[in-house]
C-alpha positions in Angstrom: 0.0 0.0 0.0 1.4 3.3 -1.0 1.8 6.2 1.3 -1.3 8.1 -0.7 -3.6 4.9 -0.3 -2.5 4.7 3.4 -3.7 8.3 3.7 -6.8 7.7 2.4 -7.6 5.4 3.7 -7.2 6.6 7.9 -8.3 10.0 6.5 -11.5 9.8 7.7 -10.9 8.0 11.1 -8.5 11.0 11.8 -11.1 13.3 11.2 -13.5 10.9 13.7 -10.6 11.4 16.5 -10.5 15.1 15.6 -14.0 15.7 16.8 -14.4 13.3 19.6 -11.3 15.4 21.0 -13.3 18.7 20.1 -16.2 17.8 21.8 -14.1 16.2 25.0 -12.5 19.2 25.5 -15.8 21.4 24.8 -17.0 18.9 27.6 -14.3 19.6 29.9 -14.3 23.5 29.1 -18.2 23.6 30.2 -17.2 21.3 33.6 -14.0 24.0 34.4 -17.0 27.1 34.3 -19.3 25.3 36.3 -16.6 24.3 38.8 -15.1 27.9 38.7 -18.9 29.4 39.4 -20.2 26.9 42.3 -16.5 27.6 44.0 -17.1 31.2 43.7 -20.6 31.2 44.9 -19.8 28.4 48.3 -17.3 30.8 49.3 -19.3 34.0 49.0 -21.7 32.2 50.2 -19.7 31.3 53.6 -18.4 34.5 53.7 -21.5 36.9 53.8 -23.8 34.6 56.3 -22.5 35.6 60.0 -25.4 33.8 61.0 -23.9 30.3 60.0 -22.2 28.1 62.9 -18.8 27.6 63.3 -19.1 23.5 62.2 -21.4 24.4 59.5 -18.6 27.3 58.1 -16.0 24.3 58.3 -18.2 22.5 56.4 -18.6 24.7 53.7 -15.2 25.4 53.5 -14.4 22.4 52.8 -16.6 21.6 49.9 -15.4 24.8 48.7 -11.6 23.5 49.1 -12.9 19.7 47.8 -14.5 21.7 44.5 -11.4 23.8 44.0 -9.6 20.9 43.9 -12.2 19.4 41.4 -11.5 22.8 39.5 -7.8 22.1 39.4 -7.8 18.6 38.4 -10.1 19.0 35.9 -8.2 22.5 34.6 -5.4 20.2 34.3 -7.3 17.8 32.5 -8.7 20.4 30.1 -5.2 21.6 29.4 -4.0 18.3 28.8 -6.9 17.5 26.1 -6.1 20.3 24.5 -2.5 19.6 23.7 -3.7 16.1 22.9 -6.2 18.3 20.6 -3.5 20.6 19.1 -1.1 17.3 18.4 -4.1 15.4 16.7 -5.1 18.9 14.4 -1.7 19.0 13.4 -1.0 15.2 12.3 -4.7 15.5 10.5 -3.0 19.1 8.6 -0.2 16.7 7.9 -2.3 13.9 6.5 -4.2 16.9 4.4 -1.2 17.8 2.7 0.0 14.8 1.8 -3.3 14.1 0.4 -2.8 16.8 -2.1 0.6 17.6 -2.5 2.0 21.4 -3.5 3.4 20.9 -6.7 7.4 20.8 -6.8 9.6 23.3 -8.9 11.1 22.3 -11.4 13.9 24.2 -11.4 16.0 23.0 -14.7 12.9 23.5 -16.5 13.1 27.3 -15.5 16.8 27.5 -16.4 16.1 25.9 -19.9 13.3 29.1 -20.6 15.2 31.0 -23.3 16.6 34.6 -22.4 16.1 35.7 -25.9 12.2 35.5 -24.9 13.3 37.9 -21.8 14.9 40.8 -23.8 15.2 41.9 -27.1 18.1 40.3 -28.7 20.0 40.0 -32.4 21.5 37.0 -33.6 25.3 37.3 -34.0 26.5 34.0 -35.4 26.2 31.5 -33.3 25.3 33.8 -29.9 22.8 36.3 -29.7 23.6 40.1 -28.5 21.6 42.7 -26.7 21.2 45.9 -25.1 22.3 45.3 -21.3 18.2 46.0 -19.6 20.8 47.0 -16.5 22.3 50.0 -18.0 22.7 52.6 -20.5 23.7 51.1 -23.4 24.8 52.8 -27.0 26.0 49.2 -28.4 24.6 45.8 -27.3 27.0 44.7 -24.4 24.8 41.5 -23.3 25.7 38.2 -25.4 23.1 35.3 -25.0 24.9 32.1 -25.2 23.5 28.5 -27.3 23.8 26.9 -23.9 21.3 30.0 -22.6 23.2 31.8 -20.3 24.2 35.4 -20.4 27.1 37.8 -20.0 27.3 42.1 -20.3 30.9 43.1 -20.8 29.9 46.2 -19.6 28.5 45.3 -15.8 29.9 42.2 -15.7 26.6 40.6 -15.0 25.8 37.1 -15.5 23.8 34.0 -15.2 20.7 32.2 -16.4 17.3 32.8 -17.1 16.6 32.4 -13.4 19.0 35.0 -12.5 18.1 37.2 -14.9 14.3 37.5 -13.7 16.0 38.1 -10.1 17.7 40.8 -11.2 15.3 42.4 -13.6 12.1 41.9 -11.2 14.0 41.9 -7.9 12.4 39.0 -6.9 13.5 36.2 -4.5 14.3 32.4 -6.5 11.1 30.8 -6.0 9.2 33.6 -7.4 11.5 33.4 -10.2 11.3 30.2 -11.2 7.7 30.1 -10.9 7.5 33.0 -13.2 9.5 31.3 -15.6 7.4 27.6 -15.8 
């Protein structure tokens, strides 16, 4: 089975984990605010009745202590569900992508476009020759070679079709060659 088929294949059971672990930690979200509320309110509770016995305060306070403890280990929970949600969104990114892949450069494909295309240029035997697009020319100074490369004997400027875009555009290699496929 090929890496593709494998993909497809556990695609969708990723996708199943993906939203079990959505709704566990939407769960466990909902269970931290009703914690964090009923905490709050036993202690204000406590707090405001000067009425209450002594026994009955200890009492409260310590179902407010035993539900802030609930709080905490359920907070922890939550927090580890979510990095458990995080590292099962990115493998399912992962799976995406290899799924449908970017397509690659191809790179001597862009080298082989023909500079002659790129500038205006004469044939002059076997090489062509054109005005340098990087300065002020009077004569052509910029041979194009059969191998497709160039050179100004003016600048001293030279390369391929790739670099040529770079330094015509001003644009980084990637952009270059993808201009150039």
């Amino acid at each position: 089975m090929t890496l593709k088929e494998y993909v497809v294949t556990f695609k969708d059971d990723i996708g199943q984990v993906l939203t079990d672990k959505q709704v566990e930690v939407s769960n466990l979200e909902y269970l931290v605010s009703l914690l964090t509320q009923k905490t709050s309110a036993r202690v204000i509770e406590v707090c405001n009745q000067d009425r209450i016995p002594i026994v009955e305060r200890d009492v409260y306070l310590k179902l407010a202590l035993l539900a802030n403890l609930r709080l905490t280990k359920a907070s922890q929970k939550l927090e580890l569900k979510r990095k458990e949600l995080a590292n099962i969104q990115r493998a399912f990114k992962i799976y995406e992508s290899l799924d449908n892949p970017k397509p690659q450069l191809d790179v001597e494909l862009a080298k082989s476009y023909p500079i002659t295309d790129l500038v205006q240029a004469t044939k002059h035997g076997k090489n062509f020759t054109a005005h340098c697009p990087f300065h002020e020319d009077r004569s052509p100074s910029l041979t194009i070679y059969p191998d497709n490369h160039f050179h100004c004997f003016s600048c001293n400027r030279h390369g391929d079709a790739i670099e040529l875009v770079m330094q015509l555009q001003g644009v980084p290699f990637v952009e270059a060659v993808r201009r150039l496929i």
